[in-house]
MMTF fields as JSON, N, C-alpha, C and O atoms, coordinates in Angstrom:
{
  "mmtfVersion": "1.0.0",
  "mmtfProducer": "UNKNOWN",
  "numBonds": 307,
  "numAtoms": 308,
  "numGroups": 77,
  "numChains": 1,
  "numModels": 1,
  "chainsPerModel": [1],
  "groupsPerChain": [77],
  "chainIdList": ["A"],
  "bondAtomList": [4, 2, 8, 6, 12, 10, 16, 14, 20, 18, 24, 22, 28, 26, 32, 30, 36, 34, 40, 38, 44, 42, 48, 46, 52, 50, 56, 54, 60, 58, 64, 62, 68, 66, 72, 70, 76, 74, 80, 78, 84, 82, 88, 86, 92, 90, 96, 94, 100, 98, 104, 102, 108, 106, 112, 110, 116, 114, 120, 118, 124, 122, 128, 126, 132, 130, 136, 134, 140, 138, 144, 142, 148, 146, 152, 150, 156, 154, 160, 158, 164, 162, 168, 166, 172, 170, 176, 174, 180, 178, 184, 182, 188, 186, 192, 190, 196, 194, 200, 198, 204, 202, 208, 206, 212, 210, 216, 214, 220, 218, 224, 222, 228, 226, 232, 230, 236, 234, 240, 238, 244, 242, 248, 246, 252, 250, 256, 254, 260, 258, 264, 262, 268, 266, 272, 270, 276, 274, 280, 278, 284, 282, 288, 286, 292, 290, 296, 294, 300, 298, 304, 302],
  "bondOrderList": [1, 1, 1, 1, 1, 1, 1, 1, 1, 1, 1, 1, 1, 1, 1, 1, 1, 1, 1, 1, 1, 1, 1, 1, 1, 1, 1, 1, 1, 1, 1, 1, 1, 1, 1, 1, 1, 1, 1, 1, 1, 1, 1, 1, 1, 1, 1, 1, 1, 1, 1, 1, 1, 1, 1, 1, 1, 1, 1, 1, 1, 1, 1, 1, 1, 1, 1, 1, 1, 1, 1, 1, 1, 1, 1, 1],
  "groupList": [{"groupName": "UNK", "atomNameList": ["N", "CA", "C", "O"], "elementList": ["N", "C", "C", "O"], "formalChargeList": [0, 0, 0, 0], "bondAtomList": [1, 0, 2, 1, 3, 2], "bondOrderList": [1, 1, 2], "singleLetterCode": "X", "chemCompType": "L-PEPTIDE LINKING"}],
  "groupTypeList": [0, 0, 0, 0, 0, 0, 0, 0, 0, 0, 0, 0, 0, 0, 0, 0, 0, 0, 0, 0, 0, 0, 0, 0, 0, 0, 0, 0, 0, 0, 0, 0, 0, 0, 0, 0, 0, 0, 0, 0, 0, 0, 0, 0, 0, 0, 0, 0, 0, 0, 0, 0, 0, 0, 0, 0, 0, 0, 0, 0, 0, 0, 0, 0, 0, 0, 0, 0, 0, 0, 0, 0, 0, 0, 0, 0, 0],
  "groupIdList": [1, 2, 3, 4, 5, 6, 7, 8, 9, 10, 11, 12, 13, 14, 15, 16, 17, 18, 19, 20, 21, 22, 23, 24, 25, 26, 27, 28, 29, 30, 31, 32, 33, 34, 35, 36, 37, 38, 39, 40, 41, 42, 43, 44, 45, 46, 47, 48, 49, 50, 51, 52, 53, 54, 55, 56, 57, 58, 59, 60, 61, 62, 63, 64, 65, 66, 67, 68, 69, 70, 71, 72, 73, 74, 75, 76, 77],
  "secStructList": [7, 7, 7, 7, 7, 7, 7, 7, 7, 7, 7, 2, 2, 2, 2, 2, 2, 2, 2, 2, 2, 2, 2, 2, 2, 2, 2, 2, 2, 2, 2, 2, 2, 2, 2, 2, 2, 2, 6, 6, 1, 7, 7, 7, 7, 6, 6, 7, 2, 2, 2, 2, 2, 2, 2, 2, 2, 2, 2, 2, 2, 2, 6, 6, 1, 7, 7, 7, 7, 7, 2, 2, 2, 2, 2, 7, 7],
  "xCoordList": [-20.795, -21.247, -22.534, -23.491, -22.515, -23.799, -24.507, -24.098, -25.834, -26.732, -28.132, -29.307, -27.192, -28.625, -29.111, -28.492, -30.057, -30.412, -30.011, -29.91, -29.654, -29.068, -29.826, -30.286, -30.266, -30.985, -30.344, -29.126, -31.038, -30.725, -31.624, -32.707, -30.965, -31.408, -31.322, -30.407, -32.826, -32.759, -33.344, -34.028, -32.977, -33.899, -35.743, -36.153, -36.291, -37.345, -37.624, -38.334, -36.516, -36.21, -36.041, -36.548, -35.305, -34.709, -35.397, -35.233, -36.476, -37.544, -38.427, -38.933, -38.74, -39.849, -39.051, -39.459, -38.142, -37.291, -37.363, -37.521, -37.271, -37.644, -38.879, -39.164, -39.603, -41.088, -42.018, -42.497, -42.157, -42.343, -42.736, -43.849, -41.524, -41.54, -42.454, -43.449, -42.394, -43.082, -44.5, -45.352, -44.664, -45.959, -46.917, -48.122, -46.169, -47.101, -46.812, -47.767, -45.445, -46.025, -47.77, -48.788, -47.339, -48.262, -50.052, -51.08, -49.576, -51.316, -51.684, -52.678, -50.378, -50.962, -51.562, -52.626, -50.413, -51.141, -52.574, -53.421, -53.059, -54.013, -54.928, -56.054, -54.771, -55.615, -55.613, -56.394, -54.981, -54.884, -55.479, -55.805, -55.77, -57.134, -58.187, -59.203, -58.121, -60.183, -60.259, -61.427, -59.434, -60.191, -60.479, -61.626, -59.935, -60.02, -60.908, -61.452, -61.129, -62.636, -63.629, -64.436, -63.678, -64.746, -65.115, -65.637, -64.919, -64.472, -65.953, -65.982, -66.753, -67.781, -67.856, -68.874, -67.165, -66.764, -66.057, -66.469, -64.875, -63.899, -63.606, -63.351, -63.688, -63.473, -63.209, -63.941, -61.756, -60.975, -61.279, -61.076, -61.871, -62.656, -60.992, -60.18, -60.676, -60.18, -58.92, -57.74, -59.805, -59.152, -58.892, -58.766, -58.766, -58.499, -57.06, -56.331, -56.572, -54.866, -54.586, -53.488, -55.332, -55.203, -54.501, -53.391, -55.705, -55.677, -54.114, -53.226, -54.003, -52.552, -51.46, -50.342, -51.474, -50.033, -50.129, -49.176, -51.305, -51.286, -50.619, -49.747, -51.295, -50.578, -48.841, -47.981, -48.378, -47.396, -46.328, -45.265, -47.264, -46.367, -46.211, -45.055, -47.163, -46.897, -46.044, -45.624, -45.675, -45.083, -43.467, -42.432, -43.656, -41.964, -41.766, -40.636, -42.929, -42.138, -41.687, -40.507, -42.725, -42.493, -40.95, -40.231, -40.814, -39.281, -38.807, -37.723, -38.758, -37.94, -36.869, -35.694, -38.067, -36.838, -37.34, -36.732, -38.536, -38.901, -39.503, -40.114, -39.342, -39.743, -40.71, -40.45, -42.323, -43.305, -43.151, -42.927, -43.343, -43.419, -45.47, -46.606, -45.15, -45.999, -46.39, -45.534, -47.812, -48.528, -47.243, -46.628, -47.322, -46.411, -44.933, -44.16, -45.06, -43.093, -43.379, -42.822, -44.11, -44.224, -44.568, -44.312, -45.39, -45.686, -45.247, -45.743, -44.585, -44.233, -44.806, -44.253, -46.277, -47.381, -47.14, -48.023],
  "yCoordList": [33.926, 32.549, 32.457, 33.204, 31.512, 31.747, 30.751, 29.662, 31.296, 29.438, 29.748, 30.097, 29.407, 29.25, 28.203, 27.812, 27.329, 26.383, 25.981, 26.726, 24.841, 23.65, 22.716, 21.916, 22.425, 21.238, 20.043, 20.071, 18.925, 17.82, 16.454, 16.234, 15.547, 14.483, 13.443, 13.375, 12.595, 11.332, 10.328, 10.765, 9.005, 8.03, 8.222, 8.976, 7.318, 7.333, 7.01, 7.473, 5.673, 4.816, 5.795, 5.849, 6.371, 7.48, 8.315, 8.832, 8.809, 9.579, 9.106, 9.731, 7.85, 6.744, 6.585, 7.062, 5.995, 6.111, 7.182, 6.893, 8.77, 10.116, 10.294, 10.663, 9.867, 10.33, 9.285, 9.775, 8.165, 6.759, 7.374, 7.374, 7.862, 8.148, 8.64, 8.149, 9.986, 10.821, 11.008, 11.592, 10.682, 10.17, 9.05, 9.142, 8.228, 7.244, 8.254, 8.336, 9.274, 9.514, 10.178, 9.863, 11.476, 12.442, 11.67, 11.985, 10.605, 9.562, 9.254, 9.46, 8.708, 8.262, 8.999, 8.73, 10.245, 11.557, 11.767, 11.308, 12.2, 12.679, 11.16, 11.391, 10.336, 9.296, 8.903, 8.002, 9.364, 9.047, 9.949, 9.772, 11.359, 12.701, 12.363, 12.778, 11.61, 11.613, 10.292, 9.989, 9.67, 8.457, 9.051, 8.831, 9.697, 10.35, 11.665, 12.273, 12.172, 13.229, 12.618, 12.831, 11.324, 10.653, 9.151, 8.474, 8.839, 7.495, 6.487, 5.643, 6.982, 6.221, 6.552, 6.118, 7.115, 7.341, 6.417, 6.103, 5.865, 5.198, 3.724, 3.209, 3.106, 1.81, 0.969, 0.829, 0.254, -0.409, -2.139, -2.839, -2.461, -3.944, -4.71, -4.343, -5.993, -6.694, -6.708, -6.357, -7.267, -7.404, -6.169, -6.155, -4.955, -3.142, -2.811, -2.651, -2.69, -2.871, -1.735, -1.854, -0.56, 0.306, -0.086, 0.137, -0.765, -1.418, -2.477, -2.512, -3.2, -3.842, -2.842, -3.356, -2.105, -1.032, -0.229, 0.345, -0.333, 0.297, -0.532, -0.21, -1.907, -3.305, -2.991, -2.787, -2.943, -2.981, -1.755, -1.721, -0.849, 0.794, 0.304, 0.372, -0.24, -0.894, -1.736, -1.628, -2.715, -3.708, -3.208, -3.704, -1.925, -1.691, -0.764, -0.739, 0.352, 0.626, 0.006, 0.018, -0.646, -2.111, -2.512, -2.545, -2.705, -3.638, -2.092, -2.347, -1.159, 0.212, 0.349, 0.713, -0.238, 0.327, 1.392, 1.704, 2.153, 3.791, 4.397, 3.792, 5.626, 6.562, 7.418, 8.374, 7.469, 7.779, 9.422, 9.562, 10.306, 11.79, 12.625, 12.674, 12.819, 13.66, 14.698, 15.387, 14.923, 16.342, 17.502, 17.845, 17.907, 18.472, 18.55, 19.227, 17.745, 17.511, 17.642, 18.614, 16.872, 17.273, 18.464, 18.854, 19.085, 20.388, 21.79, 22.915, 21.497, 22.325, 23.402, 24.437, 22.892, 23.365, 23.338, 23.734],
  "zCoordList": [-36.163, -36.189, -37.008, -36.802, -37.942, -39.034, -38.465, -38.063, -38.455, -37.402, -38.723, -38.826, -39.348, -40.804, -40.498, -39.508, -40.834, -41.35, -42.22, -43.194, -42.297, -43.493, -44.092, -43.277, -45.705, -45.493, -45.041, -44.867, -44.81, -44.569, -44.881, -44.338, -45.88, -46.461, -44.979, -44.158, -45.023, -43.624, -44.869, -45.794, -44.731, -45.286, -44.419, -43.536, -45.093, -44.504, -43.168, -42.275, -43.367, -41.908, -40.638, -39.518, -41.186, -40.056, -39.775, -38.67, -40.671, -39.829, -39.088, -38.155, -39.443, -38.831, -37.287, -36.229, -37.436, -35.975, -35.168, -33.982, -35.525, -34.902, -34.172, -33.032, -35.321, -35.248, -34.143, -33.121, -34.401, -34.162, -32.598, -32.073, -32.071, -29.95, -29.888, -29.354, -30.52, -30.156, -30.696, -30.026, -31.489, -32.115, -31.103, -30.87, -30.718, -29.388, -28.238, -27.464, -27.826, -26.578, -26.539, -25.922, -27.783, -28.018, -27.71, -27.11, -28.501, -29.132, -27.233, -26.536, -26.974, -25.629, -24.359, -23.803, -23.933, -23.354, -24.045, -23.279, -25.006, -25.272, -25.067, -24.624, -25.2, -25.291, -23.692, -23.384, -22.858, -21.186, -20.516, -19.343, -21.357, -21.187, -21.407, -20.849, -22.196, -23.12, -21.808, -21.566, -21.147, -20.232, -19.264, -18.875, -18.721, -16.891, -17.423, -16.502, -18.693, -18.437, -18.216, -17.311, -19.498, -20.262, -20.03, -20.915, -19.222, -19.009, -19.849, -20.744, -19.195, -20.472, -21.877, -22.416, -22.528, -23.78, -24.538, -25.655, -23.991, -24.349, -24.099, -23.011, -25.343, -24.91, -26.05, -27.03, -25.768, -27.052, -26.776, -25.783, -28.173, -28.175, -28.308, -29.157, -27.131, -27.242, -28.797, -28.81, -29.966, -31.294, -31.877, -33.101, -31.154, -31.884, -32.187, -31.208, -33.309, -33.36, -32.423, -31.879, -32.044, -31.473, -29.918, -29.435, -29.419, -28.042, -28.376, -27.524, -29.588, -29.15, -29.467, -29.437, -29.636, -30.078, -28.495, -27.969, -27.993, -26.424, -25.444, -24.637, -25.691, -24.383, -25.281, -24.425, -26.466, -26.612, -25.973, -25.354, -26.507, -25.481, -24.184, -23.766, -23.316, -21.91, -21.412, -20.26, -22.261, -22.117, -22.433, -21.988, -23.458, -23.307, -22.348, -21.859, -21.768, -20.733, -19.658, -19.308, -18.997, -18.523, -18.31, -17.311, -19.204, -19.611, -19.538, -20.062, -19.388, -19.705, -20.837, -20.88, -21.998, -23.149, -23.865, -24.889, -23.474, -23.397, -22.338, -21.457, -22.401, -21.461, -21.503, -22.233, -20.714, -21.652, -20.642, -19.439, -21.561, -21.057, -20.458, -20.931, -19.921, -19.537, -20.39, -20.945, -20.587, -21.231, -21.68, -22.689, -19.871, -19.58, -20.23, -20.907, -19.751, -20.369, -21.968, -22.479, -22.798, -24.328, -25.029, -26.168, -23.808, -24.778, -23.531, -23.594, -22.848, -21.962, -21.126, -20.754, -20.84, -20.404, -18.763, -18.003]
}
């Protein structure tokens, strides 16, 4: 059984779709650490696209149309 690696052509779209999850879970774990060490450290002004791409991660789990992973669960710690 040959288990080479193959290349493989994705549009861009399709990596953006891959990446996109896991890229906010990753941002969000680490950004849900620096609050509970640091808590006077951190703080997103109202108008921060940051802070709305956060109410937005919320609002879809919320609605459960993603599933946000744990530290743990992402890096298998």
């Amino acid at each position: 059984m040959d288990q080479t690696l193959q290349p493989m052509t994705i549009s861009i779209r399709e990596l953006t779709s891959l990446l996109e999850p896991l890229i906010r879970r990753v941002v969000r774990e680490e950004l849900a650490q620096v609050v509970v060490k640091r808590p006077d450290t951190f703080y997103l002004k109202p108008d921060s696209p940051l802070r709305d791409d956060m109410v937005e991660i919320l609002s879809r789990k919320q609605r459960g149309e993603i599933k946000l992973y744990s530290h743990a669960e992402v890096w298998g710690e």
